[in-house]
C-alpha positions, 0 to 999 in steps of 0.5 A: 169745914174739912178741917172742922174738929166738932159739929156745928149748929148752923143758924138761919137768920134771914131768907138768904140764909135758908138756902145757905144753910140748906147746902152747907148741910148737904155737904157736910151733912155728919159736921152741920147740925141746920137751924132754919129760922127767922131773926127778929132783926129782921123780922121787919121784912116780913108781913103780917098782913096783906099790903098794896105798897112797899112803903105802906107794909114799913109805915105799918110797922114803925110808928115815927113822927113828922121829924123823922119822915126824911130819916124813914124815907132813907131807910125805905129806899134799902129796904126789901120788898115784904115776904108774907108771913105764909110764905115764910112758914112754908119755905121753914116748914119745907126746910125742916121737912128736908132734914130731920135733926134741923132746928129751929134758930135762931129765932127770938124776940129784941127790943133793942136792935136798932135797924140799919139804913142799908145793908151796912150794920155800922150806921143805924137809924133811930126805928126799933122793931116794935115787940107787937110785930115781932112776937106773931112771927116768932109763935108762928115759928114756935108752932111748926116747931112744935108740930114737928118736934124740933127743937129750938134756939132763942134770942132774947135781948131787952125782951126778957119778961115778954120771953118768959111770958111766951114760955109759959104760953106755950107751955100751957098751949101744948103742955106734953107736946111742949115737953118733948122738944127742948129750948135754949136761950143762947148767949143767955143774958138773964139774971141770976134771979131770973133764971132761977124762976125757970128752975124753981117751981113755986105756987105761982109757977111751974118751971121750965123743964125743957128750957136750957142755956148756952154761954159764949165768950163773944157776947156774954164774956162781955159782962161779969153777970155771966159768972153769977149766971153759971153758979146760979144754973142747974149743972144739968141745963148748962150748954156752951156755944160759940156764937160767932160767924167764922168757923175757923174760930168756932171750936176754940171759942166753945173751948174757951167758954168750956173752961170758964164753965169748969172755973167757976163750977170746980169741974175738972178738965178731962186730959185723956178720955175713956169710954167706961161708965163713970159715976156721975159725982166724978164726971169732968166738964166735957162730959158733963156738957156733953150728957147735956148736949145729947139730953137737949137733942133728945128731948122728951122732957119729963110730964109736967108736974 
């Protein structure tokens, strides 16, 4: 971390997180930007509503069928005790508290996530975590964001309709409070067609001023679609990320997206750096994306329209 040439945005995704992430901003507190929040992979041990049992909270959540009983039973005897889900918005909401340029992240929804027996992620079982359980925990979060004016980053993974539908319920919940905090989908995996909906307004629906995306070599370099998705975005709602868990590799990651970026939208790559005003039309990639950086920390998105 000493070493670390750019800031990071530390993300959250499980109880054990929190703290992690809490003390790394402590420590490094000009290199971390914290991101407090609950995954949907792990969204399953959080509870919804009051239970007697361990075992009766899981059957609650999954729905499975007299063949899989011994598959269940396996994967009960690793799995946590439930958190409910007031005390998870509380521990969230005393984290933010604590810092007040954390985010809330990552959080999200994934309908494909396959849970794992135990704590090792290689052997899965057949149990998804059904959207249903999922979707009152990521508004939950949403609501204290929104509350606290924080902004947010989301996962969506085989979840893209149901994501959007959110968007446009939240939106309509809070309307100018929505506005001023702003939402990345990070590793975005939409369409071109479906990110263009949330560019464009239409008769039928007005478009998402505050919501942006980021791009990174470890998830969406593994498909082209992410090509097609650079052409087709706003050059103002752009950002690049690294997406990865070792912060050696964190700043060459968010380069190597940086210049696709620049590839594919022709942007120049800046070789030396000046402080002077510029005109906009000559700008080089860094600065482009780093105008959008600061537009997506400050929020404060223009009045719906």
């Amino acid at each position: 971390m000493d070493n670390l040439p750019i800031t990071i945005c530390a993300m959250s995704s499980r109880p054990s997180d929190q703290s992690l992430v809490r003390d790394l901003a402590f420590a490094y507190p000009d290199k971390v930007v914290p991101c407090f929040g609950y995954h949907p992979w792990f969204s399953h041990w959080i509870s919804l509503k009051p239970f007697s049992s361990k075992e009766e909270h899981y059957r609650g959540v999954f729905s499975f069928n007299a063949e899989q009983e011994e598959i269940f039973q396996r994967m009960l005897s690793h799995l946590p005790d439930p958190t409910p889900l007031a005390d998870i918005l509380q521990d969230l909401r005393c984290n933010l508290a604590a810092f007040p340029s954390a985010m809330l992240g990552e959080v999200g929804l994934d309908r494909a996530a396959r849970v794992p027996y135990s704590s090792n992620p290689r052997e899965l079982t057949p149990f998804t975590i059904p959207i249903e359980h999922q979707l009152p925990i990521l508004e939950a979060q949403l609501d204290i964001a929104v509350e606290l004016r924080r902004n947010i980053s989301v996962h969506a993974v085989k979840s893209h309709q149901v994501t959007l539908d959110l968007l446009a319920r939240m939106r309509e919940k809070y309307q100018d409070s929505w506005l001023r905090i702003s939402i990345d989908l990070h590793s975005c995996g939409l369409s071109p067609d479906t990110w263009k909906t949330i560019e464009v307004s239409s008769k039928r629906q007005k478009h998402h001023k505050n919501v942006f995306m980021s791009l990174s070599t470890a998830i969406n370099g593994r498909s082209p679609n992410h090509k097609a998705l650079i052409s087709v975005c706003s050059p103002h709602r752009i950002l690049v990320e690294s997406d990865y868990n070792s912060v050696g590799e964190c700043a060459q990651r968010t380069w190597d997206m940086v210049l696709v970026v620049a590839a594919i939208k022709g942007w120049s790559v800046e070789t030396t750096w000046e402080d002077d005003d510029m005109p906009e039309e000559v700008w080089g990639v860094v600065r482009r994306l780093e105008s959008n950086w600061l537009e997506f920390r400050a929020g404060n998105h223009a009045t719906l329209k």
